[in-house]
Backbone as a chain_set.jsonl record, in Angstrom:
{"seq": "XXXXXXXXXXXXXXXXXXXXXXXXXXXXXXXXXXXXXXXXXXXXXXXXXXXXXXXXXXXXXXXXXXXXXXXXXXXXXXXXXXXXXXXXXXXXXXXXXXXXXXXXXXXXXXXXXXXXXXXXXXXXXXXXXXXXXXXXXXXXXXXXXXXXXXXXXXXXXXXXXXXXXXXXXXXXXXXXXXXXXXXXXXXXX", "coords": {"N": [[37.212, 79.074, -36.201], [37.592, 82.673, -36.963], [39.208, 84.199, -40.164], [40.623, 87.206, -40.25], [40.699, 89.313, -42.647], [42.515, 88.115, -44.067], [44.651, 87.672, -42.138], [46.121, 86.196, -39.499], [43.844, 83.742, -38.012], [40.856, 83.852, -35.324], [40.774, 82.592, -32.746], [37.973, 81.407, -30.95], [37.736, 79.022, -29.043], [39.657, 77.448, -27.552], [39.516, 74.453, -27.423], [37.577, 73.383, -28.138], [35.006, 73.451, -30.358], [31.768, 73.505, -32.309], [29.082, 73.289, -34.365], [27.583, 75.713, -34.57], [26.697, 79.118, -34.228], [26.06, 81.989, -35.544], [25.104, 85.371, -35.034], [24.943, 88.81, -35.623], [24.433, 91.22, -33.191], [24.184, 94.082, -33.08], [25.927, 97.26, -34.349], [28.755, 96.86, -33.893], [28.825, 94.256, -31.696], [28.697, 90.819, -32.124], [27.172, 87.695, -31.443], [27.221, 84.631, -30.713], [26.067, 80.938, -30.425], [27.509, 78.138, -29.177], [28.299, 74.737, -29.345], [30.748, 73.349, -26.787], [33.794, 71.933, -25.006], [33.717, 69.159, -23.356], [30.953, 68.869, -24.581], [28.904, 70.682, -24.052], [26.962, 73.903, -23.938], [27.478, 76.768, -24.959], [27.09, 80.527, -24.535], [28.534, 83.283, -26.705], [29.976, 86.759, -26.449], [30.853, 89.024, -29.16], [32.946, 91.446, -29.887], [34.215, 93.407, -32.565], [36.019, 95.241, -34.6], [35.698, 98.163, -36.209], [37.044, 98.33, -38.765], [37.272, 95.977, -39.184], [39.43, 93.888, -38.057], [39.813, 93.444, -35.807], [39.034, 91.223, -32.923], [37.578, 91.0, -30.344], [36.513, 88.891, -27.361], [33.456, 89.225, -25.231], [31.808, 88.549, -23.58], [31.156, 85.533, -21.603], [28.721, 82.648, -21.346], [28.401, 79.601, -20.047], [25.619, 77.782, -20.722], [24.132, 75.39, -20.698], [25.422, 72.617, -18.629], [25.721, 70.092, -19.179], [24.753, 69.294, -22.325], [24.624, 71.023, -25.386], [23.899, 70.93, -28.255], [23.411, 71.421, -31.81], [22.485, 73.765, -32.472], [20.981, 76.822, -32.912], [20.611, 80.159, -33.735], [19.129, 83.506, -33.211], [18.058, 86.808, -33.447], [16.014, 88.858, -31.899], [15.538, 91.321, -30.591], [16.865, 94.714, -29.833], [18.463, 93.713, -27.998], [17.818, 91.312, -27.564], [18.52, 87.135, -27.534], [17.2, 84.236, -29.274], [17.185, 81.543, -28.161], [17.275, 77.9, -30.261], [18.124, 74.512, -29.392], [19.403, 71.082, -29.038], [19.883, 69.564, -25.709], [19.856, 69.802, -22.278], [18.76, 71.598, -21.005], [19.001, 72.755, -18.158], [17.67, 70.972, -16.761], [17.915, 68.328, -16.773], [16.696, 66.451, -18.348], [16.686, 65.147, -21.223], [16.324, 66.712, -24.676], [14.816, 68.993, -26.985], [15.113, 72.423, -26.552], [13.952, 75.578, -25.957], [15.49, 78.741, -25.712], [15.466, 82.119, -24.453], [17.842, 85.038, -24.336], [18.988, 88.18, -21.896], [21.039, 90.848, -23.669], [23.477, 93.122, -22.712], [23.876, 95.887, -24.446], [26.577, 96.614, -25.216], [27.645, 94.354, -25.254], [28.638, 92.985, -22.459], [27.105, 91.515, -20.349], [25.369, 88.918, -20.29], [22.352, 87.526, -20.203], [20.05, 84.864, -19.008], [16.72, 84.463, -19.894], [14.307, 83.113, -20.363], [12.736, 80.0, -20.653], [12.037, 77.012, -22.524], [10.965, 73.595, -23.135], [10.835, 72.017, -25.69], [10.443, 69.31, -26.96], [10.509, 66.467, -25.702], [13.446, 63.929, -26.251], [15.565, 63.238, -28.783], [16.268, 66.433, -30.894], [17.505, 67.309, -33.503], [19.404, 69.095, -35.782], [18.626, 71.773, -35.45], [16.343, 74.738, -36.56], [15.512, 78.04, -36.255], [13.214, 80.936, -36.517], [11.798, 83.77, -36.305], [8.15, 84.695, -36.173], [6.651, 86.734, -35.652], [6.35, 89.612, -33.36], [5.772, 88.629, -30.995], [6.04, 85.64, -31.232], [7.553, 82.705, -32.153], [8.773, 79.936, -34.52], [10.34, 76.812, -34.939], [11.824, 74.726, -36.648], [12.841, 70.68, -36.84], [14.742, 68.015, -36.687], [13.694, 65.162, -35.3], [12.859, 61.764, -35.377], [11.504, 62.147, -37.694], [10.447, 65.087, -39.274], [9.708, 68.311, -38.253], [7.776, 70.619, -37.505], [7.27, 73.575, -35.417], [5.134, 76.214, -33.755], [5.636, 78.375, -30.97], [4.613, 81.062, -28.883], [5.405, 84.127, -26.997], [5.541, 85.034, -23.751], [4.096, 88.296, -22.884], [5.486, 89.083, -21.027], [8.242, 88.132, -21.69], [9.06, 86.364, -19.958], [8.475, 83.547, -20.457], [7.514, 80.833, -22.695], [5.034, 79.571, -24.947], [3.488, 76.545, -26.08], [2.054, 76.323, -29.486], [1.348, 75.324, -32.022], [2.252, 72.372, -33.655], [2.872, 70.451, -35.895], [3.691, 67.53, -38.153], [5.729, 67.397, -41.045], [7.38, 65.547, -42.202], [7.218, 62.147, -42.563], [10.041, 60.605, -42.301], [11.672, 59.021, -40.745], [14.947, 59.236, -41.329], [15.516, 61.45, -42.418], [17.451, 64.481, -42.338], [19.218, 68.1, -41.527], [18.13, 70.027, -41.754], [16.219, 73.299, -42.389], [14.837, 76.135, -42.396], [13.058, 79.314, -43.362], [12.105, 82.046, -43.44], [9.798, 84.165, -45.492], [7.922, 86.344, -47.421], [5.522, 88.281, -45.431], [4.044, 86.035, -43.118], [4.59, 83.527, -44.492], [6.808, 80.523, -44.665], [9.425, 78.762, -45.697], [10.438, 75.239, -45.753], [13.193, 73.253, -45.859]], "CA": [[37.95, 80.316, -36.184], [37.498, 83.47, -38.014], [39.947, 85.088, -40.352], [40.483, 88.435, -40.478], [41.794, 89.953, -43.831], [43.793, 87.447, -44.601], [45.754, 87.358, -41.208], [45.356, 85.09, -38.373], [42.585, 83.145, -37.318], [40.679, 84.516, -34.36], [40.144, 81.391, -31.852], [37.413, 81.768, -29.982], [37.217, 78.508, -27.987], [41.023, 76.615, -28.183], [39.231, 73.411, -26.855], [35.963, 72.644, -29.114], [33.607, 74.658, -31.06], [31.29, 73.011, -33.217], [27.266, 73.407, -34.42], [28.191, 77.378, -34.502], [25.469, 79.504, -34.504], [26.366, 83.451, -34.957], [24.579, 86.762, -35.669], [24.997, 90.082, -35.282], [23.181, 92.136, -32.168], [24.344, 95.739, -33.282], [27.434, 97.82, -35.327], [29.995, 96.066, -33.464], [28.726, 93.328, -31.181], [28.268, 89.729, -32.269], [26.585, 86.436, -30.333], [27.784, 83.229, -31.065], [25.901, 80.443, -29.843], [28.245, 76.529, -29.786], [28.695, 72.978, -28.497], [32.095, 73.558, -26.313], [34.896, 71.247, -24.529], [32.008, 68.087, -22.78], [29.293, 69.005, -25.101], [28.14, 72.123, -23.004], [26.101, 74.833, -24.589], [27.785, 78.149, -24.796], [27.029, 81.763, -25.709], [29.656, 84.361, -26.663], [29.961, 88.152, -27.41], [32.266, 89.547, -29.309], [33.314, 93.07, -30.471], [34.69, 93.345, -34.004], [36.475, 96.273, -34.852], [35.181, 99.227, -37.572], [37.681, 97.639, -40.046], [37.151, 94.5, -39.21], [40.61, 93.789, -38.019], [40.395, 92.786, -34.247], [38.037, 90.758, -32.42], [37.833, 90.385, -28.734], [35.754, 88.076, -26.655], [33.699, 90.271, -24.223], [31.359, 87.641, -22.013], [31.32, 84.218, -22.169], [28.265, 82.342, -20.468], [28.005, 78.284, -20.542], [24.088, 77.798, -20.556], [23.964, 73.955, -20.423], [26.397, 72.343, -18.6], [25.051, 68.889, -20.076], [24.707, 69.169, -23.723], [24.537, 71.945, -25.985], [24.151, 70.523, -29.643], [22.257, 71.75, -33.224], [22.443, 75.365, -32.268], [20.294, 77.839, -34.221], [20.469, 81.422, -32.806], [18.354, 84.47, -33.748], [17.924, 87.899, -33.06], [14.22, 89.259, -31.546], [15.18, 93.058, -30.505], [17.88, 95.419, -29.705], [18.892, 93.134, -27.012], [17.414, 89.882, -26.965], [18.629, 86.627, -28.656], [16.493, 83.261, -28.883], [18.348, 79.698, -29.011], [16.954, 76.698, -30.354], [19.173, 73.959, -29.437], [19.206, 70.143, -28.447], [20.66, 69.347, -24.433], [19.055, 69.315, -21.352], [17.875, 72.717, -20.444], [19.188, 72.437, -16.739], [16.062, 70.09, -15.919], [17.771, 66.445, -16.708], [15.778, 65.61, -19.549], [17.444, 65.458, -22.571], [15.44, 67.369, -25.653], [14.848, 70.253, -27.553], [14.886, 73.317, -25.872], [14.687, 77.21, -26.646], [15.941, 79.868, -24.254], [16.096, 83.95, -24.902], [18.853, 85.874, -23.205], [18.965, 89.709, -22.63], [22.359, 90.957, -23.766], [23.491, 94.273, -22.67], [24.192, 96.787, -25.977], [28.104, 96.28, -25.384], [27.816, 92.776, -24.546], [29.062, 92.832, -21.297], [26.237, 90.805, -19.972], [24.523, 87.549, -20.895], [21.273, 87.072, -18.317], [19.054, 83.762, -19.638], [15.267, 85.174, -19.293], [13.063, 81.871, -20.514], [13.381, 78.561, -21.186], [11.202, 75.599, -22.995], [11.459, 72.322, -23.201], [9.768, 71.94, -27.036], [10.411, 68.368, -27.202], [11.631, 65.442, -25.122], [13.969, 63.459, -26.812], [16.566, 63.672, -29.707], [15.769, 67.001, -31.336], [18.853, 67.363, -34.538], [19.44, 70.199, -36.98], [17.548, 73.023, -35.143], [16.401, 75.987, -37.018], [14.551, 78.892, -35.429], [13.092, 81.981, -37.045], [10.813, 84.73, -35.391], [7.475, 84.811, -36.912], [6.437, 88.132, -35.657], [7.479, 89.988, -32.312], [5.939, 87.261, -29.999], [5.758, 84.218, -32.235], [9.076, 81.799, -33.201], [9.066, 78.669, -35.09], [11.421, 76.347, -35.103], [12.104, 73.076, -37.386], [13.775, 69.805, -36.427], [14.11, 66.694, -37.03], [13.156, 64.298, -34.294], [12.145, 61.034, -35.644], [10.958, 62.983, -38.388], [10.793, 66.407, -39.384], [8.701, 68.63, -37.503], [7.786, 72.567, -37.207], [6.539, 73.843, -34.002], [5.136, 77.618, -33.266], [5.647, 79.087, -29.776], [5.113, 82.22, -28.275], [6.59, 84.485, -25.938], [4.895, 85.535, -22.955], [4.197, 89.683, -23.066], [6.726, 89.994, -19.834], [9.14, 87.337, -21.787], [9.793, 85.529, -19.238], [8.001, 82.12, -20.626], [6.986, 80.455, -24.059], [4.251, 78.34, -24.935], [3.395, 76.007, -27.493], [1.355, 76.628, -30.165], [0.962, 74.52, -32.392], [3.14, 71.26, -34.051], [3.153, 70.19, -37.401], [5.17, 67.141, -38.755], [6.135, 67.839, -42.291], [8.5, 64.563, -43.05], [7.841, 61.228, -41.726], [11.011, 59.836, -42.546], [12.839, 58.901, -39.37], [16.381, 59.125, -41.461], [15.83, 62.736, -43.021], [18.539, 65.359, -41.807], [19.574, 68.92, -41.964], [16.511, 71.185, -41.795], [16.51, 74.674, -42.558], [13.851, 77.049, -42.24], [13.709, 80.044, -43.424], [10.923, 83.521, -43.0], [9.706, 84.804, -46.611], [7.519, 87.294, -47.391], [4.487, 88.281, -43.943], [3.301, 84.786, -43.07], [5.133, 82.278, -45.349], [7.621, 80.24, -44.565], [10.143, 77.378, -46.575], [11.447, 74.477, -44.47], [14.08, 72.306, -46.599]], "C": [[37.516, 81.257, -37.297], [38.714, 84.02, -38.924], [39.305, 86.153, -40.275], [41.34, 89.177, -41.598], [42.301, 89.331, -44.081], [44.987, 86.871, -43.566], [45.616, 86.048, -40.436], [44.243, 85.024, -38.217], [42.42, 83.706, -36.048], [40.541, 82.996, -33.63], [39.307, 81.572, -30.761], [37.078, 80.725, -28.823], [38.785, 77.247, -28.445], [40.427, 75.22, -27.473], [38.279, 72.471, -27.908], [35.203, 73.718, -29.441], [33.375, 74.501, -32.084], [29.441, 72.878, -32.867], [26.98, 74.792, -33.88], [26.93, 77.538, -35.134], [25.517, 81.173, -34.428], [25.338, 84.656, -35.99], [25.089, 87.899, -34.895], [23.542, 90.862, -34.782], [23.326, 93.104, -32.755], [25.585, 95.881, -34.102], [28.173, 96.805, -35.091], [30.046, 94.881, -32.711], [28.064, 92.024, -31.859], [27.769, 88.561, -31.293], [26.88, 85.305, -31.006], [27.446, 81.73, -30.301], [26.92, 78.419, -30.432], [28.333, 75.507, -28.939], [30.185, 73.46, -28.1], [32.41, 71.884, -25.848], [32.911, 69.896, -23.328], [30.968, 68.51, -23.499], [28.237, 70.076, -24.682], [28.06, 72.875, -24.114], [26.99, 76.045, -23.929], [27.385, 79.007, -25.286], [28.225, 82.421, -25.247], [29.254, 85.838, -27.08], [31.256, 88.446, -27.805], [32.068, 90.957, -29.812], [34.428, 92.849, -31.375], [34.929, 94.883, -34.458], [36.23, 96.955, -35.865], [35.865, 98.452, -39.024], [37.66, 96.777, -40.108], [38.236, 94.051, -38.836], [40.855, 92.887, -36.601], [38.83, 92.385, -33.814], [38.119, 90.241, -31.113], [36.322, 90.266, -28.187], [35.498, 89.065, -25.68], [32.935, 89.556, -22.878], [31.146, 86.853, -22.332], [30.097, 83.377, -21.218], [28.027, 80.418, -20.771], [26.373, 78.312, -19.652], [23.761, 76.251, -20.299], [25.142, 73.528, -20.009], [26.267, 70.408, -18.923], [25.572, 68.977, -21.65], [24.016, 70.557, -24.076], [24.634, 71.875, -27.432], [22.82, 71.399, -30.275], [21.763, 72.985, -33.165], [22.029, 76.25, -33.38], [19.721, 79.303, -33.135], [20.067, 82.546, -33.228], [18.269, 85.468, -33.049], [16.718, 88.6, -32.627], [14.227, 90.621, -31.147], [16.957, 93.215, -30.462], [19.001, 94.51, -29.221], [18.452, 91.599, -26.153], [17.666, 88.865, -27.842], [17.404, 85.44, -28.525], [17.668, 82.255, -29.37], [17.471, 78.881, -28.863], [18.032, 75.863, -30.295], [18.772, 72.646, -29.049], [20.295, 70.249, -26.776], [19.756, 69.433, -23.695], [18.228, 70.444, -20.312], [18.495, 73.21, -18.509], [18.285, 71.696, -15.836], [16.732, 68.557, -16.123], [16.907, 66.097, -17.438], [16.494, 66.368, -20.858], [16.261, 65.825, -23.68], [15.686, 68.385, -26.474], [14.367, 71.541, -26.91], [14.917, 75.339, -26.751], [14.781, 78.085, -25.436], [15.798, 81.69, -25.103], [17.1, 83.996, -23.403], [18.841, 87.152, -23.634], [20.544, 89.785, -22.94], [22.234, 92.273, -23.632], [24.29, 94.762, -24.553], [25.758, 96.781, -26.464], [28.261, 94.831, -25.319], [28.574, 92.126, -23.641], [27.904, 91.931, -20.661], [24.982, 89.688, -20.493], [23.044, 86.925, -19.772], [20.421, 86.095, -19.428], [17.549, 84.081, -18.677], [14.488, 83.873, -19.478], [13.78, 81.03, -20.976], [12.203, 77.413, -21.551], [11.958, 74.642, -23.703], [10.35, 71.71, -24.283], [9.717, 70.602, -27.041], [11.015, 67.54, -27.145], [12.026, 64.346, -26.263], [14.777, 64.384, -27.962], [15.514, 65.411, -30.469], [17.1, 67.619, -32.427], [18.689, 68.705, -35.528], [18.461, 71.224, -36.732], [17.869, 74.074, -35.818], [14.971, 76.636, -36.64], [14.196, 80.222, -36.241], [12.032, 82.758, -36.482], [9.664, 85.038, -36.759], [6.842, 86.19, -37.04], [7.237, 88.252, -34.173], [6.847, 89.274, -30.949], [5.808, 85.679, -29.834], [7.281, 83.573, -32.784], [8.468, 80.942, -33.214], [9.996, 78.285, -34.842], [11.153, 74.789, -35.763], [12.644, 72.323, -37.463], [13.521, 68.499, -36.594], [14.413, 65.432, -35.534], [12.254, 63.112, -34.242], [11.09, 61.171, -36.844], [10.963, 64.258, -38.745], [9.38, 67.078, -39.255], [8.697, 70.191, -37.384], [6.5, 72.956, -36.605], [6.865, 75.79, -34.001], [4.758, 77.394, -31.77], [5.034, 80.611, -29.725], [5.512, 82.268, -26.992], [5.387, 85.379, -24.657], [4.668, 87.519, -23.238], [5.545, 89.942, -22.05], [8.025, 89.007, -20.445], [10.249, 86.748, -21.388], [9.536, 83.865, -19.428], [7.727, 81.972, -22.186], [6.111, 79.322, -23.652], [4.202, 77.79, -26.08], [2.441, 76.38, -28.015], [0.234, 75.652, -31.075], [2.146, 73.552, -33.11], [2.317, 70.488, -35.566], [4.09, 68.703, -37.527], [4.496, 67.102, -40.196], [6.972, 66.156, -43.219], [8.196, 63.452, -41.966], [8.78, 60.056, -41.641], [11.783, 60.033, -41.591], [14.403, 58.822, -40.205], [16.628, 60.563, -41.665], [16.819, 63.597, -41.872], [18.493, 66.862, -42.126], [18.391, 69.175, -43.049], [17.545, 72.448, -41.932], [14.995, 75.2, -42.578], [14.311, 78.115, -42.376], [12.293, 81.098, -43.538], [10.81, 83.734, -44.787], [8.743, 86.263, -46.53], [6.002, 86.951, -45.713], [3.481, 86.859, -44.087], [3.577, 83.849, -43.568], [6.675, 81.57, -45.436], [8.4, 79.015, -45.188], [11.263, 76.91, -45.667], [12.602, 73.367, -45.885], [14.773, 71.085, -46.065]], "O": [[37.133, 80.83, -38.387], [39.524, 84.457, -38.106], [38.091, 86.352, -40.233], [42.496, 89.56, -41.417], [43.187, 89.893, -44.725], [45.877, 86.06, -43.819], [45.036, 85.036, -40.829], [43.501, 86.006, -38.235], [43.425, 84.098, -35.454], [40.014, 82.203, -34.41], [39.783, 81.872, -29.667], [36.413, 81.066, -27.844], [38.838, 76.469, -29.397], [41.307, 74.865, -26.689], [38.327, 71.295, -28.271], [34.879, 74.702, -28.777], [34.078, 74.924, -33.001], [28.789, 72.585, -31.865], [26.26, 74.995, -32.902], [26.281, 76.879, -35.947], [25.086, 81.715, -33.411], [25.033, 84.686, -37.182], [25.554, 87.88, -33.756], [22.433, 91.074, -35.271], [22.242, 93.308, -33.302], [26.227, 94.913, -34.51], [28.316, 95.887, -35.899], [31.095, 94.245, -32.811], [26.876, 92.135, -32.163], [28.175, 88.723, -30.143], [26.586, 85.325, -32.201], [28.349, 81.253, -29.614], [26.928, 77.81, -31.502], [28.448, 75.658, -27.722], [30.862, 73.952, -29.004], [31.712, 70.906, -26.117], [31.746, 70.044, -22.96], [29.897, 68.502, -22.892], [27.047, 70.188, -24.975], [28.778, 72.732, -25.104], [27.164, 76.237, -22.726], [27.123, 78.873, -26.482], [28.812, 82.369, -24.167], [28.369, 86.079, -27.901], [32.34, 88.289, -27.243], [30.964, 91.427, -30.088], [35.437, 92.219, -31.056], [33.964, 95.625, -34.641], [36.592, 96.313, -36.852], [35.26, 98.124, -40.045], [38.039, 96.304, -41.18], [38.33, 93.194, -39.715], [41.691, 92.017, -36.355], [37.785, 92.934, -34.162], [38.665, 89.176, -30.824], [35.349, 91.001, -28.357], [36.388, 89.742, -25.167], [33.174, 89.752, -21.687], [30.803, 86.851, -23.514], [30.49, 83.378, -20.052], [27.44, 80.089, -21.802], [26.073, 78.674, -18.515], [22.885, 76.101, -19.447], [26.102, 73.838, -20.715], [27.26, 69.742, -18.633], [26.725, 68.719, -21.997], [23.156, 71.125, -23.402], [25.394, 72.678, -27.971], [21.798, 71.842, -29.75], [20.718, 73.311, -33.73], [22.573, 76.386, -34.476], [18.877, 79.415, -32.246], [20.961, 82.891, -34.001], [18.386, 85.25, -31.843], [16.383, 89.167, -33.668], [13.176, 91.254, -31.244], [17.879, 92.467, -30.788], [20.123, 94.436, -29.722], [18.587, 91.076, -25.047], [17.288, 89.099, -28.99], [16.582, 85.683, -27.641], [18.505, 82.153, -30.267], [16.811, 78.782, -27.829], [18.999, 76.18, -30.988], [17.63, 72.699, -28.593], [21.317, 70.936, -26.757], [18.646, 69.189, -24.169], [17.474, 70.294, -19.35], [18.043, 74.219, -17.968], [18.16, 71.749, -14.613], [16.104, 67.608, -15.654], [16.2, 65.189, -17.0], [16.714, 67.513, -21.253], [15.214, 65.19, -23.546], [16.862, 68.678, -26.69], [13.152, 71.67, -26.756], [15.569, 75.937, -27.607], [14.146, 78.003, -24.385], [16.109, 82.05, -26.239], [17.16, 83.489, -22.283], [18.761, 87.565, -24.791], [21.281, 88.893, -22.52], [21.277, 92.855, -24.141], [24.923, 94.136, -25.404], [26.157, 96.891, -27.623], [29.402, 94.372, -25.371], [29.1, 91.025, -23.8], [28.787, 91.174, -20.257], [23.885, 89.931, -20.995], [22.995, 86.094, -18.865], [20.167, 86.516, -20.557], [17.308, 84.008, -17.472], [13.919, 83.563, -18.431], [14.897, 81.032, -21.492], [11.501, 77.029, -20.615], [12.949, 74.654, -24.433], [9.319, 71.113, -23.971], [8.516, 70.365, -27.174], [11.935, 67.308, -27.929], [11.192, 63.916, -27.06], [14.757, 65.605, -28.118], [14.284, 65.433, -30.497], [17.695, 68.565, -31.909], [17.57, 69.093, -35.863], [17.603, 71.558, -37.55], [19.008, 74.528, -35.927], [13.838, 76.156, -36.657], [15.235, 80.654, -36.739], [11.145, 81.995, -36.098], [9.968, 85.425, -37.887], [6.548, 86.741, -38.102], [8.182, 87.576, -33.766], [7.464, 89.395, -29.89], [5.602, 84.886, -28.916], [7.931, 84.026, -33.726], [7.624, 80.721, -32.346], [10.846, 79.086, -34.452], [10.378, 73.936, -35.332], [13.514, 72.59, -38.292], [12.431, 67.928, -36.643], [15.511, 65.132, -35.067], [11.247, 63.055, -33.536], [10.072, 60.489, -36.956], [12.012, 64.69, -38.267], [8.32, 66.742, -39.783], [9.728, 70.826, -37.163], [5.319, 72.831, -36.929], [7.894, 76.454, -34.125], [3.928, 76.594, -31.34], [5.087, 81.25, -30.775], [5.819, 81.412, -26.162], [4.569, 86.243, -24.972], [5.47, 87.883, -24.098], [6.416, 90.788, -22.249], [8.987, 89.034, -19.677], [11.409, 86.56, -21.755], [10.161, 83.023, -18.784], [7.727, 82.988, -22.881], [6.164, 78.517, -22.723], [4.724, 78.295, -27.074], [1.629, 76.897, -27.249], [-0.959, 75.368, -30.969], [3.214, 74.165, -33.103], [1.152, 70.178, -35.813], [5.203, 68.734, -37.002], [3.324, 66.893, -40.509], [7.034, 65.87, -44.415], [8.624, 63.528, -40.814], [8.564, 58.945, -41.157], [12.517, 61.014, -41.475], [15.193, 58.187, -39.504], [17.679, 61.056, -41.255], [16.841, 63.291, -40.68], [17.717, 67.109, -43.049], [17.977, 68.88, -44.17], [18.749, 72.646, -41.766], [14.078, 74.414, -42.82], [15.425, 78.431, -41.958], [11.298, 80.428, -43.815], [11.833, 83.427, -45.398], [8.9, 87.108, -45.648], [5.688, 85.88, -45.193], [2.535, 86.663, -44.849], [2.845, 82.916, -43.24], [7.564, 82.017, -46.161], [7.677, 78.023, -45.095], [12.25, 77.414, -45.131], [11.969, 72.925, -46.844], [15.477, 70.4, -46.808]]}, "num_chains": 1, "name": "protein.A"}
């Protein structure tokens, strides 16, 4: 839940909502990607009021109806988000997956444009960051800890792989982070 000012909590999912993943698209619209009620993958928009005061839910789309864990959600334009996440993509193979969705400018509309399937099996503590404007990373640990570049097709409707890296081969390590620095350099933790 969010406060607001001090008042009530906002509830945005009275069932489950955990491995929260939110940014801000524009002034007033937010995206909120989370593990819901069975483990399902959701995104949200919301609209957040000038003062910050009120917050209403404006489209709600469940994207996995499987699994939806380790949610790491990023921003790539006006109107497009990317999710790295673990679940099953809608293919029945459990993994690591990333999706974009367009979002309209109010966030009345949630449409899921691409989808990859980065890496079958467990994929824990996803973090995603856009390397330029058709290049994401993302870093996870999967038997290790690992950081994989994609890109994005020009009509971004597909991703490919790039290239794969592992960084840690300690099958216990946890809770990755990645993070963009200055053009070209990036720190995974």
């Amino acid at each position: 839940p969010l406060t607001l000012n001090g008042s009530a909590d906002y509830n945005f999912d009275p069932k489950k909502g955990i491995f929260n993943s939110l940014i801000q698209l524009n002034t007033d619209i937010f995206v909120l990607a989370y593990t819901g009620v069975g483990d399902d993958g959701f995104i949200k928009t919301f609209k957040v009021a000038a003062d910050g005061k009120t917050i209403t839910t404006v489209d709600t789309k469940k994207h996995d109806d499987k699994q939806g864990q380790h949610n790491s959600l990023i921003k790539l334009d006006n109107n497009t988000v990317a999710l790295a996440y673990y679940g099953e993509g809608g293919t029945g193979t459990q993994g690591g997956y990333i999706k974009t969705f367009n979002i309209n400018t109010d966030g009345s509309s949630i449409t899921e444009v691409a989808l990859k399937n980065y890496k079958t099996g467990s994929t824990r503590y996803n973090s995603l960051v856009k390397v330029d404007n058709n290049t994401l990373a993302v870093a996870y640990h999967g038997g290790g800890g690992f950081l994989e570049t994609l890109d994005i097709a020009d009509d971004g409707k597909s991703l490919t792989e790039v290239k794969l890296e592992q960084f840690d081969k300690n099958s216990q390590g946890t809770f990755i982070d990645l993070i963009g620095g200055e053009s070209g350099k990036f720190v995974v933790a």
